[in-house]
Each structure stands twice: as C-alpha cells, then as structure tokens.
C-alpha positions in Angstrom: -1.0 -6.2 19.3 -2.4 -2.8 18.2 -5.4 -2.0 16.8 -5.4 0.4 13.7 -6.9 3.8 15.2 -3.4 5.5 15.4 -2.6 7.0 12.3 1.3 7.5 11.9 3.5 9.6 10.0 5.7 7.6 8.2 8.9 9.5 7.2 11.3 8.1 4.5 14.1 9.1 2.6 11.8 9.7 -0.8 8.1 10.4 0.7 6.7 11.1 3.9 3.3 9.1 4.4 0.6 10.7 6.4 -3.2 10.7 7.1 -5.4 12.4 4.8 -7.6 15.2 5.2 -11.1 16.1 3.3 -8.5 18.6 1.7 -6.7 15.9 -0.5 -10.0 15.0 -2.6 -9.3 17.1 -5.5 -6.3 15.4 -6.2 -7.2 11.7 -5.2 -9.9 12.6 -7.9 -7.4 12.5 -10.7 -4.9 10.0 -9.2 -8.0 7.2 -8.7 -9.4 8.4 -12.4 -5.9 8.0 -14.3 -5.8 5.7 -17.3 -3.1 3.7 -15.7 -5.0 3.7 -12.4 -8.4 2.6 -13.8 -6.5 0.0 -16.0 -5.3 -1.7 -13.0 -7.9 -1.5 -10.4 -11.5 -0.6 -12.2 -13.4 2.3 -13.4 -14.5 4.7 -10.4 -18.0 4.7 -9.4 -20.2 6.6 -11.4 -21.3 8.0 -8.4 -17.9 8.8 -6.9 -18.2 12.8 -7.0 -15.7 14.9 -5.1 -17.9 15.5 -2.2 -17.9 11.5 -1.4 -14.1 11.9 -1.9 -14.3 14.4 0.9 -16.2 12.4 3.3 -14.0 9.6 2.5 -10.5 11.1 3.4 -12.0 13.0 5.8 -13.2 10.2 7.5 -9.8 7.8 7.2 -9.0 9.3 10.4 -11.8 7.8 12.6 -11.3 3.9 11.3 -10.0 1.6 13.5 -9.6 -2.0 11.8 -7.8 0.0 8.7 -5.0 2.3 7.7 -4.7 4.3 5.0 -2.1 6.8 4.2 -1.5 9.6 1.9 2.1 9.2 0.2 3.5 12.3 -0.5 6.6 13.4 -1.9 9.2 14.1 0.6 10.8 16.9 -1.6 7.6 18.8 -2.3 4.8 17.6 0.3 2.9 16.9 -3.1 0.1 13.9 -2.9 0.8 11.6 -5.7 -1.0 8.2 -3.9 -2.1 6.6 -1.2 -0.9 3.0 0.7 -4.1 0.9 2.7 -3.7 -1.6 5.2 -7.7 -3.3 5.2 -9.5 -6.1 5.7 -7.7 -6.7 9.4 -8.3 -9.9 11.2 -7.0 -9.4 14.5 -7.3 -13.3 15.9 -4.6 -14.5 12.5 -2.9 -10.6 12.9 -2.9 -10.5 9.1 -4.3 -7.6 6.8 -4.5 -6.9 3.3 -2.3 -4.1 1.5 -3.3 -2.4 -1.6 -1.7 1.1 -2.8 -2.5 3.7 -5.8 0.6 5.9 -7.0 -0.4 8.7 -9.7 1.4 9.4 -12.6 3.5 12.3 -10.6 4.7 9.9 -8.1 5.8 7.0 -10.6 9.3 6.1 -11.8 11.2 7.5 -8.9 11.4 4.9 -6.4 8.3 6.8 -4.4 5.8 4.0 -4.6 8.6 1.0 -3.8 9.5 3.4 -0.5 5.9 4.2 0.6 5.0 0.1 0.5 8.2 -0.5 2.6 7.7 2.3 4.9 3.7 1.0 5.7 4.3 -2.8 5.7 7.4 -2.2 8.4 5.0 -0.2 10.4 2.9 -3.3 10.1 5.1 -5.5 11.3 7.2 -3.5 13.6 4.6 -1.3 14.9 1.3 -3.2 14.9 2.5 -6.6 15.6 1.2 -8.4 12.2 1.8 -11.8 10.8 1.2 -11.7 7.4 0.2 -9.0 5.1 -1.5 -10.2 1.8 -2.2 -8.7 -1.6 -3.5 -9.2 -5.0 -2.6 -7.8 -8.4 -3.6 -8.7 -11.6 -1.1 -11.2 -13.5 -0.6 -7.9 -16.2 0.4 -5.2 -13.8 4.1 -6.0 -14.1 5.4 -3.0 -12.8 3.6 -3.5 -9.4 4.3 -6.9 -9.2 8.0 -6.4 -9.6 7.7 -3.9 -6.7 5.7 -6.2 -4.3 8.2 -8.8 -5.5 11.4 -6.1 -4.5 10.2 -5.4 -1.2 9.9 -8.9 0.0 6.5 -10.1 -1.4 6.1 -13.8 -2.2 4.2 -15.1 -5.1 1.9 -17.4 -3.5 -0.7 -18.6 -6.5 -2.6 -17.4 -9.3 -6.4 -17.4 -9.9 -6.3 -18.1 -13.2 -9.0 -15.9 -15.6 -10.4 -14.5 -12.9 -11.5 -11.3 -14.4 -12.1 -9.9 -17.7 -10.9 -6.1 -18.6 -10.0 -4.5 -21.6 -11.7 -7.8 -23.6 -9.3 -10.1 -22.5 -9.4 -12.8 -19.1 -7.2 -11.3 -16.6 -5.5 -13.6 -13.9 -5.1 -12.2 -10.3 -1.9 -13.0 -8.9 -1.8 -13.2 -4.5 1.0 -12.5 -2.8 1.9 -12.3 0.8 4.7 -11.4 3.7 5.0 -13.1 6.7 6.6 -11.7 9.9 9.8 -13.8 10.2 10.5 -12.9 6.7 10.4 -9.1 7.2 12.4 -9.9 9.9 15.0 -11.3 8.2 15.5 -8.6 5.3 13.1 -5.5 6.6 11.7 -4.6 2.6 15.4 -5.6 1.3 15.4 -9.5 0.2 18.1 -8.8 -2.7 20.6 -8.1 0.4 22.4 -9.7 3.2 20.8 -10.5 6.2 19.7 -7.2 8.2 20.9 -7.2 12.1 17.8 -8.1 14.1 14.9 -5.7 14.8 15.6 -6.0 17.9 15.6 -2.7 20.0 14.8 -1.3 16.4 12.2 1.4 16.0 13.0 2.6 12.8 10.5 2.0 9.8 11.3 1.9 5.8 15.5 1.1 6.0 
C-alpha cells in the first residue's frame, strides 16, 4: 500500500493528467467559476481570489493523504479540469473521487478518460479497495459517466440539499477492487484478461 505523496503522470489516449503548478490558477479560476460548474458543486468562496488559487495548486504537490491532478488535453496540453483522489483512509484503503471538467474539456470523451485513467491508478498503483463518490441526483451527465466507468449506485440521500430553490438528492456511488479488476473502467464489455503482470492505466 502506497501512500499518496507520488504524483503521477497519467497518459491516455484523449488527455494526459498531471500535477498542477501555481501556473494553472488563472485558468482553474474560470473552470471552478463556470455556470455549469457552480450549478453542480456550489458557488466559490467569496474569498477565493487567484492568489489562494496559486497557493492551492502550488501546493498539490506537497500532500500526502491526497491526489489531485490537472487533466489536460492530450492534443493541445490545454487545462480544461482537474480529477481528486481525498479523504484517504489508509486502515479500509478506500478514498473519495471527485473531478471538475470545464466547458472546453466537455463532450469529447475527455472527462470519462481522465476518471478511468485516476481510479486505475488507484487501484492498480496504490493498492485501494474502494473508491467512493457523491453527485447530486440532477447531474445526469456525470452520473452517467461514474455509471460507464464502472461506478455502482449504492443509495440516495434523499433532499439532502437545496440549490437553485428546489431539494436536491445526493446520489453515492462506489467501486470496489475486485470489480475494477474484472472490467478495468469498461463494465459494458467482456471480461478483461487479469491485471496480472499489468502496469498499464486507463485501457
């Protein structure tokens, strides 16, 4: 089991994910402050000015019970999101995943790739168990992605928030080791050889 201070570079077919610098601020400003973004994760912090931005990337680096990730696309080396592996509890090896992909990076398979690419490192790589999210019950578009890449609905909290003047329900989800195992991101297809002697990522 590994702990989360090495910070990979995650290369796909689509996007290549890779740790941020204080340079990528400027443009994790917009991406966190899109309409899309703030409908589906919360208004930024009033307080959240670019300079906190930099001392936030800047200091990804140096964490050792997370991972986060800058998913660029592969084509361009343009930032259009970021993936997170947090909340790690190394005695039940599980984590939580959360990602943000910016209008630029949506509607091209870029943010289905990046969640592949960082959950097989999970598993693969860092020896998890389970990984776990939550999404909110209206954010179809993500939850059909968790759902393609091998996530399993496992309950609802029902009303749980309330945005845009309606009660929102948040929906958790979760992948367990054996499972990843079994299809590696791919549950729609036939059973994957074994990982075994495997060190790709993100197939």
């Amino acid at each position: 089991m590994s702990d989360f201070s090495v910070k990979p570079v995650l290369t796909g077919e689509r996007t290549v994910l890779r740790p941020f610098t204080e340079a990528d601020a400027a443009v994790m400003a917009e991406i966190i402050g899109d309409p899309d973004v703030v409908r589906f994760t919360g208004e930024p912090a009033a307080d959240l000015t670019e300079e906190r931005l930099r001392d936030w990337y800047g200091s990804r680096s140096a964490q050792t019970d997370r991972l986060d990730l800058a998913v660029t696309d592969r084509a361009t080396g343009e930032l259009v999101g970021e993936v997170v592996l947090f909340e790690w509890d190394a005695r039940a090896r599980g984590c939580t995943f959360r990602t943000l992909i910016g209008p630029r990076g949506r509607g091209r398979g870029l943010g289905t790739e990046a969640t592949r690419l960082i959950v097989g490192h999970g598993f693969e790589r860092l020896g998890l168990h389970r990984i776990e999210l939550e999404a909110y019950g209206h954010n179809t578009r993500a939850l059909r992605v968790y759902e393609k890449v091998g996530f399993v609905r496992e309950g609802v909290r029902r009303e749980a928030d309330f945005r845009d003047g309606r009660w929102r329900d948040w929906v958790l989800m979760a992948v367990l080791e054996q499972e990843w195992a079994a299809h590696r991101g791919h549950p729609d297809l036939p059973d994957l050889p074994s990982l075994s002697g495997s060190g790709s990522t993100g197939r």
